[in-house]
VMD Tcl script that draws the C-alpha trace (Angstrom):
set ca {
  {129.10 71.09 90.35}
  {130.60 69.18 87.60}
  {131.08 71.42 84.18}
  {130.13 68.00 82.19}
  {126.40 67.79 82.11}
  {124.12 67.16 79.16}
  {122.12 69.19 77.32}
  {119.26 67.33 79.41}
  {120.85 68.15 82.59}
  {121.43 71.86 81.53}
  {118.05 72.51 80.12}
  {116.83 70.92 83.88}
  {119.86 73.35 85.39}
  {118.13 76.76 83.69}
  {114.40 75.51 84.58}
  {115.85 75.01 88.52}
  {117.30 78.62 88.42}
  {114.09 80.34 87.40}
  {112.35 78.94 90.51}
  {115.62 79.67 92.85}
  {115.33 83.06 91.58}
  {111.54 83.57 92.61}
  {112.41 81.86 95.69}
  {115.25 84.08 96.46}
  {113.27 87.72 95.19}
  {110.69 86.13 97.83}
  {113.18 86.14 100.53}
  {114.13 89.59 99.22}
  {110.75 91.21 99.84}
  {109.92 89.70 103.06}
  {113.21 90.50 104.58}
  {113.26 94.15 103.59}
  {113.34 96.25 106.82}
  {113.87 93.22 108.48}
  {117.19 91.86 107.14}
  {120.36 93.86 107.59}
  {120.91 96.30 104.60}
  {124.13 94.92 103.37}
  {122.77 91.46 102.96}
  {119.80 93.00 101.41}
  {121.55 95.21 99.33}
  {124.18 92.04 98.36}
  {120.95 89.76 97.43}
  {119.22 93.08 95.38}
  {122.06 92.89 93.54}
  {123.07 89.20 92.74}
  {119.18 89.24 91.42}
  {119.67 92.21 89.40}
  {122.35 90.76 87.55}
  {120.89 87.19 87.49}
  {118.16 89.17 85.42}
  {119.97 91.23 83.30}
  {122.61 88.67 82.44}
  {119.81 86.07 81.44}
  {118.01 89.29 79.36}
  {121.37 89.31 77.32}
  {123.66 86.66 74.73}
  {123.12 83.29 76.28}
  {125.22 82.35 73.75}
  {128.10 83.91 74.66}
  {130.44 82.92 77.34}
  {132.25 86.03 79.17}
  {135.69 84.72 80.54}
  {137.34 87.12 82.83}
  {140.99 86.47 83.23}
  {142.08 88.25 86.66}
  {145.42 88.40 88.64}
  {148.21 89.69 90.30}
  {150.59 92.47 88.86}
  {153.29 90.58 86.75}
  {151.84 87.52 86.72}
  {151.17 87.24 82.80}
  {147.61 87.77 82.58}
  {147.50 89.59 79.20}
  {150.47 87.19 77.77}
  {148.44 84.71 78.54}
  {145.37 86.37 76.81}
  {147.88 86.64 73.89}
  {148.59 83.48 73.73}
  {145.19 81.94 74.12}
  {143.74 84.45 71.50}
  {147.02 83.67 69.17}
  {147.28 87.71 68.61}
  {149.05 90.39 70.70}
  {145.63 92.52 71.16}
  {146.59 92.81 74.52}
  {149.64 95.10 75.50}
  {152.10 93.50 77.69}
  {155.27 95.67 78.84}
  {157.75 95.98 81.63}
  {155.84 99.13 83.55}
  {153.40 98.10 86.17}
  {150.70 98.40 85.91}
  {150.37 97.34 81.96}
  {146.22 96.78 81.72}
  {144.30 100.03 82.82}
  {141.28 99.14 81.98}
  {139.14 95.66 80.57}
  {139.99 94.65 76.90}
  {137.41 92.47 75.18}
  {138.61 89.68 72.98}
  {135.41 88.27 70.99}
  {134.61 85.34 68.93}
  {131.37 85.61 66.89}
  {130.37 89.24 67.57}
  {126.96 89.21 66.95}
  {124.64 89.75 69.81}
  {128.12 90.29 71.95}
  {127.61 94.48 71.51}
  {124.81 94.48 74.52}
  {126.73 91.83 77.08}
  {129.23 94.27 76.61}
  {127.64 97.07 77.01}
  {126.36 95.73 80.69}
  {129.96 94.79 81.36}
  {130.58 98.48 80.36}
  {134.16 97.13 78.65}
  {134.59 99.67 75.95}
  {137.68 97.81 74.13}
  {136.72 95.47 72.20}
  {138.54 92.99 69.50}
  {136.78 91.25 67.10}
  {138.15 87.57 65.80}
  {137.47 86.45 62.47}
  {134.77 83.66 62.06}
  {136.69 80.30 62.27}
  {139.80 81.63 64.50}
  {140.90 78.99 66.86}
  {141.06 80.14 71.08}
  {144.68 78.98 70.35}
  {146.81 79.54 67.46}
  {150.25 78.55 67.37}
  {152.15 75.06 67.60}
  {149.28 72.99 69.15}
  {148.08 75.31 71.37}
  {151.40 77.37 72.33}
  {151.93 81.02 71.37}
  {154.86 82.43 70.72}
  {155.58 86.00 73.70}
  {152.92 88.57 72.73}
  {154.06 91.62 71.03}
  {152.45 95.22 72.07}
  {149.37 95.43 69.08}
  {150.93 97.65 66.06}
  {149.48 98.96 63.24}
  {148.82 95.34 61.71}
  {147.28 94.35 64.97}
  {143.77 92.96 65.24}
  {140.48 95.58 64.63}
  {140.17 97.29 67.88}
  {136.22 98.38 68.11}
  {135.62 100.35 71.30}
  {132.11 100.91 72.59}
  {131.08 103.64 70.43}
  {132.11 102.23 67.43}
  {130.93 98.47 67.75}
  {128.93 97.53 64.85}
  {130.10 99.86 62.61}
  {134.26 98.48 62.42}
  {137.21 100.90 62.71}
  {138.79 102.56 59.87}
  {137.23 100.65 57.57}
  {138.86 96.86 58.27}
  {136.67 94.31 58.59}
  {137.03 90.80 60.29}
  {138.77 89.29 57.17}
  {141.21 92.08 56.88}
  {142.33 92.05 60.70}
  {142.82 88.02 59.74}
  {144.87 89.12 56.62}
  {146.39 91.57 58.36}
  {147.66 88.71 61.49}
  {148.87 85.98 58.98}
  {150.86 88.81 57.16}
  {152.28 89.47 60.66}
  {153.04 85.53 61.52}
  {154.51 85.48 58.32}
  {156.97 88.69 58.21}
  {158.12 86.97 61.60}
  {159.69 83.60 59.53}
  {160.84 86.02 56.91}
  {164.48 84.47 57.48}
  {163.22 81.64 56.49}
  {163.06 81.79 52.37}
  {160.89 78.40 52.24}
  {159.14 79.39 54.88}
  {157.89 82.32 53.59}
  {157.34 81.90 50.21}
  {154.71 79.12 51.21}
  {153.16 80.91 53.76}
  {153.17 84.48 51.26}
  {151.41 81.68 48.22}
  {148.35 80.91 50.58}
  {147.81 84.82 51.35}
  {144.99 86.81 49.76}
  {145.73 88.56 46.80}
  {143.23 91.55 47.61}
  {140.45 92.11 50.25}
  {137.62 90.12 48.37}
  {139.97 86.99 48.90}
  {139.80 87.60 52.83}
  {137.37 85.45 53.46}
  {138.97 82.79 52.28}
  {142.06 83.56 54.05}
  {139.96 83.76 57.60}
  {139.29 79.57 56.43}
  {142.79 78.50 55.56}
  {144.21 80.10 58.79}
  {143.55 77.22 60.56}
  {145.79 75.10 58.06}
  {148.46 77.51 58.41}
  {148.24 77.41 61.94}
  {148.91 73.94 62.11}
  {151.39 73.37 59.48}
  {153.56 75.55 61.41}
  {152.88 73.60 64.31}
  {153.75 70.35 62.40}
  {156.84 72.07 61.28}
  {158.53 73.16 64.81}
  {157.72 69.90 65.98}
  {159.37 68.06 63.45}
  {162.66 70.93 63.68}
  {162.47 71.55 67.52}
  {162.52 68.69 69.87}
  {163.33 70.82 72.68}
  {160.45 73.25 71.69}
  {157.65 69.87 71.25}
  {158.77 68.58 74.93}
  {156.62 71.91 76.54}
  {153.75 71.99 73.85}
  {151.06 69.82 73.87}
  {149.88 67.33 71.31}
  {146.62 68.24 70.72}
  {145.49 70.19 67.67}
  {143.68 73.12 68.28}
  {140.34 73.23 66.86}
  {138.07 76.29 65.99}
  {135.17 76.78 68.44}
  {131.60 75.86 67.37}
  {129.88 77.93 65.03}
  {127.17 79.09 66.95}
  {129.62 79.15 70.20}
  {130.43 83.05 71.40}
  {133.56 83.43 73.11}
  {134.47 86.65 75.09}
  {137.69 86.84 76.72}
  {138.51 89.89 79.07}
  {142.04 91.09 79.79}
  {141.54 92.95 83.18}
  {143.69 95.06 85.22}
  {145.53 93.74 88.21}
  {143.20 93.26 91.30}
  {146.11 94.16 93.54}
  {146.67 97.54 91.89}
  {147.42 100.69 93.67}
  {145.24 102.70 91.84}
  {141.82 102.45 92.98}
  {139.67 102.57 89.82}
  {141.57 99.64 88.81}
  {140.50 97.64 91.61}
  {137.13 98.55 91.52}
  {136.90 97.77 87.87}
  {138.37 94.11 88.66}
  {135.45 93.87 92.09}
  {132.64 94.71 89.64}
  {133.53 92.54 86.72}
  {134.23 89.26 89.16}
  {130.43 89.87 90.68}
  {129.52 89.90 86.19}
  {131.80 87.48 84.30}
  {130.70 83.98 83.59}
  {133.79 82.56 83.92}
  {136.50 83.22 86.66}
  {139.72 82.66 85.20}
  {142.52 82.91 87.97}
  {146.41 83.47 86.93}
  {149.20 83.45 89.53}
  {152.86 83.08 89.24}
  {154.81 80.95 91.50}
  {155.89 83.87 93.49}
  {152.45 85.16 94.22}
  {150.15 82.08 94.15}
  {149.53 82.29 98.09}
  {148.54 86.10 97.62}
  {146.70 86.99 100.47}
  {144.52 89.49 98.66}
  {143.68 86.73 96.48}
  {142.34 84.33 98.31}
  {141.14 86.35 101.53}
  {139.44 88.90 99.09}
  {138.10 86.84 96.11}
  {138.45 82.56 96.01}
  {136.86 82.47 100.00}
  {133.95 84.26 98.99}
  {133.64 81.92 95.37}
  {133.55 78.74 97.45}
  {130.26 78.29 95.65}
  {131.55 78.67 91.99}
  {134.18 76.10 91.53}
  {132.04 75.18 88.39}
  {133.24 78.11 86.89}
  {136.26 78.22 88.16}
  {139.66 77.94 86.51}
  {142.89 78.28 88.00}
  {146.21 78.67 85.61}
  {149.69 78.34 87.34}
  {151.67 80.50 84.76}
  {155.59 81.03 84.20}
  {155.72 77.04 85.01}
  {158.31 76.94 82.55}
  {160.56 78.50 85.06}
  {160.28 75.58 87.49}
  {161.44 72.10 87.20}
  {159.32 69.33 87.32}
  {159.95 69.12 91.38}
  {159.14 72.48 92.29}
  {156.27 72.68 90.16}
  {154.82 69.91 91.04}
  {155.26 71.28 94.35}
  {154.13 74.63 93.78}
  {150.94 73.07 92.33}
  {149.90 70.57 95.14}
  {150.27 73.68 97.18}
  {148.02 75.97 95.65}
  {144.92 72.95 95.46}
  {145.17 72.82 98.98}
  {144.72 76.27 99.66}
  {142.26 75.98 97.74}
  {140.76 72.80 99.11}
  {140.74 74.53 102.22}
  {138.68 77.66 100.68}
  {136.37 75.10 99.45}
  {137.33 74.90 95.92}
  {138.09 70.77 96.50}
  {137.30 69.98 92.51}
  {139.23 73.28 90.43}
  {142.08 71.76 89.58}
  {145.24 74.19 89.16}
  {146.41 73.69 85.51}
  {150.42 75.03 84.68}
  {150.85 76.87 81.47}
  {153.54 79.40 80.31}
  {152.39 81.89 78.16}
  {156.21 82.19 76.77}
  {156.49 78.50 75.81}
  {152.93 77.07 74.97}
  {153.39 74.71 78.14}
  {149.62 73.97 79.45}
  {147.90 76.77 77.15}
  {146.61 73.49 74.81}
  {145.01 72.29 78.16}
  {143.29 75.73 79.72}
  {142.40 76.75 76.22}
  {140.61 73.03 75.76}
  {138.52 73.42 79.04}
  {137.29 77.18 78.43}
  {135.94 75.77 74.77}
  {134.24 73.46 76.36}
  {132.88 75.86 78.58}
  {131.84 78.35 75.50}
  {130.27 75.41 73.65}
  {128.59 74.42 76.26}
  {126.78 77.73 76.29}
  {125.62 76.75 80.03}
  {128.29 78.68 82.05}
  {126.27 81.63 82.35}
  {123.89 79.59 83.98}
  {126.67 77.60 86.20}
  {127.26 81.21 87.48}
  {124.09 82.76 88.13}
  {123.06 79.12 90.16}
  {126.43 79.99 92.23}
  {125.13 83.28 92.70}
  {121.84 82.48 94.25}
  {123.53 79.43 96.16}
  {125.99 82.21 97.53}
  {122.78 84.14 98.40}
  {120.89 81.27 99.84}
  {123.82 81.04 101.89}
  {124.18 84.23 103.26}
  {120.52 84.09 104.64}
  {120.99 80.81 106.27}
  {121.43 82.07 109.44}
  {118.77 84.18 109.52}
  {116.28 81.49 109.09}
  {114.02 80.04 112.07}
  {114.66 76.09 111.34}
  {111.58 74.73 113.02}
  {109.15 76.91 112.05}
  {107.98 79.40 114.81}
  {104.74 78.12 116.12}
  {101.82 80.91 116.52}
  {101.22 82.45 119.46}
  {99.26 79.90 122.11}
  {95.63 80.55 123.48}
  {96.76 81.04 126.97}
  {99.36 83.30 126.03}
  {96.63 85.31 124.42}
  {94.35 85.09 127.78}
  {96.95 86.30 129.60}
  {96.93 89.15 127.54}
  {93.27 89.84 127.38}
  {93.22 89.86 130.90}
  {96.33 92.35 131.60}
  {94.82 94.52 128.59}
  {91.14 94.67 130.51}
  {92.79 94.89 133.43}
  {94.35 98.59 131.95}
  {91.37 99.13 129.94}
  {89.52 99.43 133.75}
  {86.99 96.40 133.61}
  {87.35 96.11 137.11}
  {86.36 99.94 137.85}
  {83.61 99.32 135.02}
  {81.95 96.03 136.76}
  {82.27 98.12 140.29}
  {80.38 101.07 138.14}
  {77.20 98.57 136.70}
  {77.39 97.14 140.14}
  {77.03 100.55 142.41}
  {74.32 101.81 139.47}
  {72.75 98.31 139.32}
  {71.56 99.13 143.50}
  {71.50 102.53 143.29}
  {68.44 101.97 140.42}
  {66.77 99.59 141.86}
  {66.60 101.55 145.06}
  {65.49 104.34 143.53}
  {62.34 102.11 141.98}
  {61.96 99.69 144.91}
  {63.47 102.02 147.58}
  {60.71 103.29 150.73}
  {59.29 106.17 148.79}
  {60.10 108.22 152.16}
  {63.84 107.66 151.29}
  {64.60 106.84 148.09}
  {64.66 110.20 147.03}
  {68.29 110.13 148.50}
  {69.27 107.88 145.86}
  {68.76 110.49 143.38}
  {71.47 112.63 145.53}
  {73.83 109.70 144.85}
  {76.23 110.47 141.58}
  {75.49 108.09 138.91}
  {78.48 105.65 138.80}
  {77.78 105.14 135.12}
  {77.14 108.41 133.70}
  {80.36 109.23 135.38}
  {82.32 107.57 133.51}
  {80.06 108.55 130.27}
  {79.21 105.48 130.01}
  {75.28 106.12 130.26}
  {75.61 108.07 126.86}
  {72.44 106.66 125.12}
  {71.98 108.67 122.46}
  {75.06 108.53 120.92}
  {76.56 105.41 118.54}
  {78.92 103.34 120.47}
  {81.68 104.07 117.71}
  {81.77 107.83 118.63}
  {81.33 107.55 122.55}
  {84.50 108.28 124.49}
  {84.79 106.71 127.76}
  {86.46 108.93 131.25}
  {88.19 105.70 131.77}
  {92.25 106.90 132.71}
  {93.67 104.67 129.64}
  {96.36 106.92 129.03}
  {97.63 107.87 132.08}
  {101.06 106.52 132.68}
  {100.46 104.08 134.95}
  {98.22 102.27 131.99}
  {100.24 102.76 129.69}
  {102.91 101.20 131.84}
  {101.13 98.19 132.24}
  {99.90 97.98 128.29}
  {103.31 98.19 127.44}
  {104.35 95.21 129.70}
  {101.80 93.53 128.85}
  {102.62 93.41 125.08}
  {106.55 92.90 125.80}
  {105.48 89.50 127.62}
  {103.14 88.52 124.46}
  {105.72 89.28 121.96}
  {108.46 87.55 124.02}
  {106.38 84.55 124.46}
  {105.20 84.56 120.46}
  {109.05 84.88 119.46}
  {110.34 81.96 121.56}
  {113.54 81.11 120.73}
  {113.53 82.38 117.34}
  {116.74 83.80 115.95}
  {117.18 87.41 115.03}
  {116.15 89.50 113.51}
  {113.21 87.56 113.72}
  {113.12 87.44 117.49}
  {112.71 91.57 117.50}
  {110.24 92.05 114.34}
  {107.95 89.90 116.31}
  {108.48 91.25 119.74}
  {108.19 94.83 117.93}
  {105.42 93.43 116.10}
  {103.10 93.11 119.22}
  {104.47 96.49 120.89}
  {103.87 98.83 117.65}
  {99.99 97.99 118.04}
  {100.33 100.09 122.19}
  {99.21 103.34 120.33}
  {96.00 101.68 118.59}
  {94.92 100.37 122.06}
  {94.19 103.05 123.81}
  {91.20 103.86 121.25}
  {90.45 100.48 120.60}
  {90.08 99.58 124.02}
  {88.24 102.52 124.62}
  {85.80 101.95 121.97}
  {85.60 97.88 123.36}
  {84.30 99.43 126.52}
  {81.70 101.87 125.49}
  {80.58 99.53 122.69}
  {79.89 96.80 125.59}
  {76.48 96.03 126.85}
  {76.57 97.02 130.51}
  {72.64 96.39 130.67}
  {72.02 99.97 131.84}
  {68.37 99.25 131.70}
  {65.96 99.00 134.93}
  {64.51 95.05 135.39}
  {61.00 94.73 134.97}
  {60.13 93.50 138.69}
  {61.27 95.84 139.90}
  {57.73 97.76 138.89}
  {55.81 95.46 141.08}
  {58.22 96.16 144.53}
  {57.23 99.69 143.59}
  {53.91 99.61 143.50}
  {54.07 97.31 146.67}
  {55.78 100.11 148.38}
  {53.51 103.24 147.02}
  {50.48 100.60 148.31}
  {52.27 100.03 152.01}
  {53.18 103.79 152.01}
  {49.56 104.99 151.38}
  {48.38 102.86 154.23}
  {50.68 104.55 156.02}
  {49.87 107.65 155.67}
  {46.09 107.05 155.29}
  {46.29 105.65 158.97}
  {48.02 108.64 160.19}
  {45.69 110.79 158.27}
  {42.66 108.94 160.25}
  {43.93 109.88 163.26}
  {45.25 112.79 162.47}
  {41.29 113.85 162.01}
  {40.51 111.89 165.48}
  {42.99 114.14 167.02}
  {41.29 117.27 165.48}
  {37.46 116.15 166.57}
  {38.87 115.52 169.92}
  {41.00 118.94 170.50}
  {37.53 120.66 169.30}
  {35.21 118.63 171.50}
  {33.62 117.76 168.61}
  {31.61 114.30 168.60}
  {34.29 111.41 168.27}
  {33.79 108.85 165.30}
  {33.76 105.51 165.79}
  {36.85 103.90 165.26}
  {36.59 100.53 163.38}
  {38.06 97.97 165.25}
  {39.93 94.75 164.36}
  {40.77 92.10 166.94}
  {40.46 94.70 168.85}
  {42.98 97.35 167.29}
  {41.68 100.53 165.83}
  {41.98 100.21 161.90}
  {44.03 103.65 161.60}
  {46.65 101.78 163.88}
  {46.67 98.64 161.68}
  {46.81 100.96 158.94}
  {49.92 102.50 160.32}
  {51.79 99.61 161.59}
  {51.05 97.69 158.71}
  {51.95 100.36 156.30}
  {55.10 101.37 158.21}
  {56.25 97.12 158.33}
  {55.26 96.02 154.83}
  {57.47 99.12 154.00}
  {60.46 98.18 155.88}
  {59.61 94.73 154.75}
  {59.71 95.55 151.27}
  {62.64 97.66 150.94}
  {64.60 94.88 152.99}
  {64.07 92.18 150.32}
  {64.34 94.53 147.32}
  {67.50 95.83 148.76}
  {68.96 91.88 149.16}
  {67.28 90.98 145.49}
  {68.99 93.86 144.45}
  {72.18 92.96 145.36}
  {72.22 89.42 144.07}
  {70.98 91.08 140.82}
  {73.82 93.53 140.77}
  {76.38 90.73 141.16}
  {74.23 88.64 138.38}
  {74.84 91.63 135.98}
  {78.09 92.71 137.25}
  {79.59 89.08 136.55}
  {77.47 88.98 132.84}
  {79.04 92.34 132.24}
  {82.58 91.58 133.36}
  {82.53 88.60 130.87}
  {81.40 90.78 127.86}
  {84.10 92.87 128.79}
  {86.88 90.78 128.94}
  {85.70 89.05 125.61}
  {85.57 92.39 124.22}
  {88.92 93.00 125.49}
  {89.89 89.68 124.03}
  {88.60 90.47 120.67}
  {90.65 94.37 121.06}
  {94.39 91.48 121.57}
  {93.22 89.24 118.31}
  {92.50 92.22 116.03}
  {94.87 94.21 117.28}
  {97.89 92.84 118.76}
  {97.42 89.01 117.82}
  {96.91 89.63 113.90}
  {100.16 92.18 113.10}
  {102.16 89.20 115.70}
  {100.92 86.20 113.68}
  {101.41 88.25 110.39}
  {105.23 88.61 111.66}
  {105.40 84.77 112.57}
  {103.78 83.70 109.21}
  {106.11 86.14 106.76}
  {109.13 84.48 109.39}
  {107.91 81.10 108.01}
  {107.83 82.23 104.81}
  {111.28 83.88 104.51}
  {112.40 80.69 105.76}
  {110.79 78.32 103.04}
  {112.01 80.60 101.00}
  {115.45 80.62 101.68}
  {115.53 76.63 102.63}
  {114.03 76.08 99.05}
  {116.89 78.21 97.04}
  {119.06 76.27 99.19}
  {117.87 72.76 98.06}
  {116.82 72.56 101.59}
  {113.28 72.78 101.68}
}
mol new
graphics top color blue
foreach p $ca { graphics top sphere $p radius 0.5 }
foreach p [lrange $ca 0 end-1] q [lrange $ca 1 end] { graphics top cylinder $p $q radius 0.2 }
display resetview
C-alpha cells in the first residue's frame, strides 16, 4: 500500500476498515469453539486494539523506533527530536523502558495511557522533528538539568516542577547556545534573540526555528566537509493540527525479559514501525525471523533506517543497503525502502525525518496499520476457509439415514407387530365362534410393546422398543458418522469435524425422539368395519349348527324313550336337522376360510400403510434432529468463509 493517497482515498481507506472490522468480529464469533484458540485469541486481540486505537487521538501518529542493542536507536531519537531527551551511554542495555517524545500534547495523555508509556516529553508548539543543520543533529547528550520537561504518567497534564512548554524551549536554545560559547559572535547573537524572562517564552518557542536554521546556514557556509553528509533540505515544523509521538524503546534483543516483552506489546500498538540496524546487525536473525516476517502486511507503515552509515564508504554501503532490501524483498516487504542515516553526522536524518512528517500529517497511519492488522488476520484464517462453499447435505443422503435410523428405531418389529395384531383381531371378530376364543389366549403383539396405550397422549407414551440397547445404539451411531461424513465432503478442517460432530452430538436426543416418532404414529389399531358382517355370518352358520344338532339331539331322546317319533321335515330328501348341521358346520368353515385370507391381505394393506408412516416419521425424527444442527454447521461454515474472503478483498 502506497503511503501517498489523498484525503479522498483515505476517507474511502477508514470507511473500508469499518466493514473489514465487522467482517472480521463475524469470523470471530462463528469460529469460536471451532477455530484453534491461538488464532482466536490472535484475531480477539488485533480487534480489540483496532477498537481502542480508533476510540483514541486520530490525530496523533505513534512512531515506535525499535532495534538491536547498540545500534543507535535513542541517538537517533535525539537527533530526530533535536534534544537529548533520550539517554544514550556506553552500558548495554541504555533504554529500560519506552520514552515518549510528543508534539502537540493535547489529546496525546489517553493514546498514551493505552500504550501504558509513562515517560513522556513534551515539545514546544512549532518545534521542528529535526533541528540542527538541515536536518542533522549534533551526538545526543544524556538529558541534564536543562533538558526538555519530562512528564511521566501521573503527572501529564499538570507539567513538572513548574516548567512549561516555553520554558523547556528556553531552556534547549540556552543549551545549543552555551555549546558555541567559544564562539564570541556566535554567542552574542544567539544570547540577543533569547527571552529576557518567562512571559517572553512564547516567543522564543517561534524564533527557534530561525535559529535553527541560521546555524545550519552557518556550518554550511564554514564546513564543507560537514555539508557533504547533511542534506539540503530545510527542516520545516510539522502541521499545526499534526500530533507527533515518537517512542524510544528498549532493545528487542535484550536479555532481560520485561524488556522484550515491552518491545512485543508495543510493535502489536504503534502506528508506525520504525526499524534501526547497524551494519553489523542488519541480518539479525531475531529481527527478521521474529518481527519483519510476520509484518509482511505493513510495509505501509514501515520504515527501515540503516544507521552508523557514516562509518562505511560509499561501496560498502551501498552494498550493505542492497542487501538488507532483499532480505526484505524476500520477507515480503518489496516497496520499504532502507534509508542510511547517522545519527552522529546528520547523514539521511533530513530524509527519515521528511517521510515520518508526512506520515504524521497525513494523520492516516493509524488507519494504514489497523487495515494491516485485519489483512494479517484475514490472512491467518485463510486456510481455514471452505473455498467452494460446502453444499447441504443431499436428499438421498438423508434417506439413507431415515432408513438406518427406522431401521434402529424397530419399524420392522413394529410393522411385524400391526401385522400379527391386524389377524389376530380380525380372527377374533370373524374367527368360527367354536375357536376363536383361542385368539384371546394369543399375547397381543401391540400391547406388548405398549403400543396399544389409548388413553394416554402420544407425547407421554413410552414404547418397549430396545432403542438403547447397544446393539442400537451401535447402529445409530454409524449411521450418523456416514451422514456427517457425507455432509462434510471434502471440506477442510476444522470444518470437516464440527460438521461430522455436528450430526453425532444429536445420538442422545434420538433415542427419545425416535421413541416418541413411534408411539406418536398411527398404527390403525382399530377393528375394520366388515369385519361385523363375517361375524354375524358366522354366529348365523354357528346357530344352524347347533340348532340341527339340537333337533336331533331331541329325536335321539323320543327314540331312547319309545316315545312317538316326530316327523322329520325333509328336503330333497335330507332331514332338515342334517341340512341344518352340514350347512351350519360348511358355511362356518367357509367363512372363517375367506375371513382368514381377507384378513391377511388386510394385514399386509395396513402393515405396508403403517411402515410408510413410520419411516416418514422417522424421516421427520433425521430433519429435526440430525439434519437441522448439520445444515446449521454447513451454513455458519459458509458464513465464516464470506466472512473471511470479504476482509480479504476476496469475496
Amino acid at each position: 500500500m502506497s503511503r501517498h493517497l489523498d484525503a479522498a482515498a483515505e476517507t474511502q481507506l477508514a470507511t473500508s476498515l469499518t466493514g473489514v472490522l465487522d467482517r472480521l468480529r463475524t469470523a470471530h464469533d462463528l469460529g469460536v469453539d471451532r477455530l484453534p484458540q491461538d488464532h482466536l485469541e490472535r484475531l480477539h486481540s488485533a480487534l480489540d486494539r483496532a477498537g481502542t486505537r480508533r476510540s483514541l487521538s486520530g490525530d496523533h501518529t505513534v512512531v515506535g523506533v525499535f532495534g538491536p542493542t547498540g545500534s543507535g536507536k535513542s541517538s537517533l531519537v535525539n537527533a530526530l527530536s533535536g534534544t537529548d531527551a533520550a539517554r544514550v551511554a556506553a552500558r548495554r542495555p541504555t533504554t529500560s523502558e519506552p520514552l515518549a517524545l510528543v508534539w502537540r500534547r493535547q489529546g496525546s495523555d489517553e493514546l498514551l495511557d493505552w500504550l501504558d508509556v509513562r515517560q513522556r516529553v513534551e515539545l514546544p508548539d512549532g518545534a521542528l522533528l529535526v533541528a540542527g543543520a538541515g536536518g542533522g543533529a549534533p551526538a545526543a547528550e544524556p538529558t541534564g538539568p536543562a533538558g526538555p520537561a519530562r512528564i511521566d504518567g501521573a503527572q501529564a497534564g499538570k507539567g513538572v516542577a513548574g516548567r512549561g512548554p516555553a520554558e523547556v524551549l528556553v531552556a534547549a536554545t540556552a543549551r545549543n547556545s552555551s555549546r558555541d560559547s567559544a564562539n564570541p559572535d556566535r554567542a552574542g547573537r544567539d544570547s540577543a534573540d533569547l527571552p529576557a524572562n518567562l512571559d517572553q517564552a512564547g516567543d522564543a518557542a517561534e524564533r527557534r526555528p530561525r535559529w535553527g536554521l541560521f546555524r545550519w546556514r552557518r556550518r554550511r557556509s564554514t564546513s564543507t566537509t560537514r555539508s557533504s553528509t547533511v542534506p539540503s533540505k530545510v527542516p520545516v515544523p510539522l502541521d499545526s493540527a499534526a500530533g507527533l509521538i515518537l517512542l524510544d524503546l528498549p532493545d528487542f534483543d535484550s536479555i532481560t525479559l520485561a524488556h522484550r516483552e515491552i518491545v512485543h506489546r508495543l510493535a502489536g500498538q504503534v502506528d508506525v514501525l520504525l526499524w534501526v540496524v547497524d551494519p553489523q546487525k542488519y541480518a539479525d536473525a531475531a529481527l527478521h525471523h521474529d518481527f519483519l516476517q510476520e509484518l509482511a502486511t505493513h510495509e505501509a507503515v514501515t520504515l527501515v533506517a540503516l544507521n552508523q552509515a557514516d562509518r562505511l564508504d560509499t561501496t560498502d554501503l551501498d552494498a550493505v543497503t542492497a542487501s538488507l532490501e532483499a532480505i526484505l524483498a524476500d520477507e515480503g516487504l518489496r516497496n520499504v525502502v532502507v534509508l542510511p542515516v547517522s545519527a552522529r553526522t546528520g547523514q539521511g536524518v533530513g530524509d527519515l525525518s521528511r517521510q515520518i512528517r508526512e506520515l504524521a500529517e497525513s494523520r492516516a497511519a493509524a488507519t494504514r496499520r489497523m487495515v494491516a492488522d485485519a489483512a494479517r488476520s484475514a490472512a491467518e484464517l485463510l486456510p481455514f476457509t471452505a473455498d467452494p462453499a460446502v453444499a447441504m447435505p443431499s436428499g438421498g443422503a438423508l434417506d439413507a439415514l431415515a432408513d438406518e435410523l427406522g431401521s434402529a428405531a424397530g419399524v420392522r418389529v413394529v410393522v411385524d407387530a400391526v401385522r400379527s395384531a391386524y389377524r389376530r383381531d380380525a380372527h377374533a371378530t370373524m374367527g368360527w365362534p367354536v375357536t376363536r376364543w383361542l385368539a384371546g389366549l394369543r399375547p397381543d403383539p401391540l400391547r406388548r410393546l405398549n403400543l396399544r396405550s389409548q388413553d394416554m397422549a402420544p407425547e407421554l407414551r413410552r414404547s418397549s422398543l430396545p432403542l438403547a440397547q447397544p446393539a442400537q445404539r451401535a447402529r445409530v451411531d454409524h449411521a450418523l458418522r456416514v451422514f456427517g461424513d457425507a455432509a462434510a465432503g471434502d471440506v477442510v478442517e476444522p470444518w470437516h469435524t464440527s460438521i461430522r460432530d455436528a450430526a453425532r452430538d444429536t445420538a442422545g436426543e434420538l433415542t427419545d425422539a425416535l421413541d416418541t416418532a413411534v408411539t406418536g404414529t398411527d398404527l390403525e389399531t382399530g377393528r375394520r368395519a366388515w369385519w361385523g358382517i363375517f361375524g354375524v355370518l358366522q354366529w348365523i352358520a354357528f346357530a344352524a349348527l347347533v340348532a340341527g344338532l339340537a333337533w336331533l339331539g331331541v329325536l335321539a331322546v323320543l327314540g331312547f324313550l319309545q316315545l312317538p317319533a316326530i316327523d322329520v321335515p325333509r328336503v330333497e330328501g335330507f332331514p332338515v336337522p342334517t341340512l341344518l348341521i352340514l350347512g351350519g358346520l360348511t358355511a362356518g368353515v367357509l367363512l372363517g376360510v375367506v375371513a382368514a385370507l381377507l384378513a391377511r391381505w388386510g394385514a399386509g394393506r395396513r402393515a405396508s400403510r403403517v411402515r410408510k408412516r413410520l419411516l416418514d416419521a422417522c424421516s421427520g425424527v433425521a430433519h429435526d434432529v440430525v439434519l437441522q444442527p448439520v445444515a446449521d454447521e454447513v451454513e455458519r461454515c459458509n458464513a465464516f468463509t464470506a466472512a473471511v474472503l470479504a476482509a480479504s478483498g476476496r469475496g
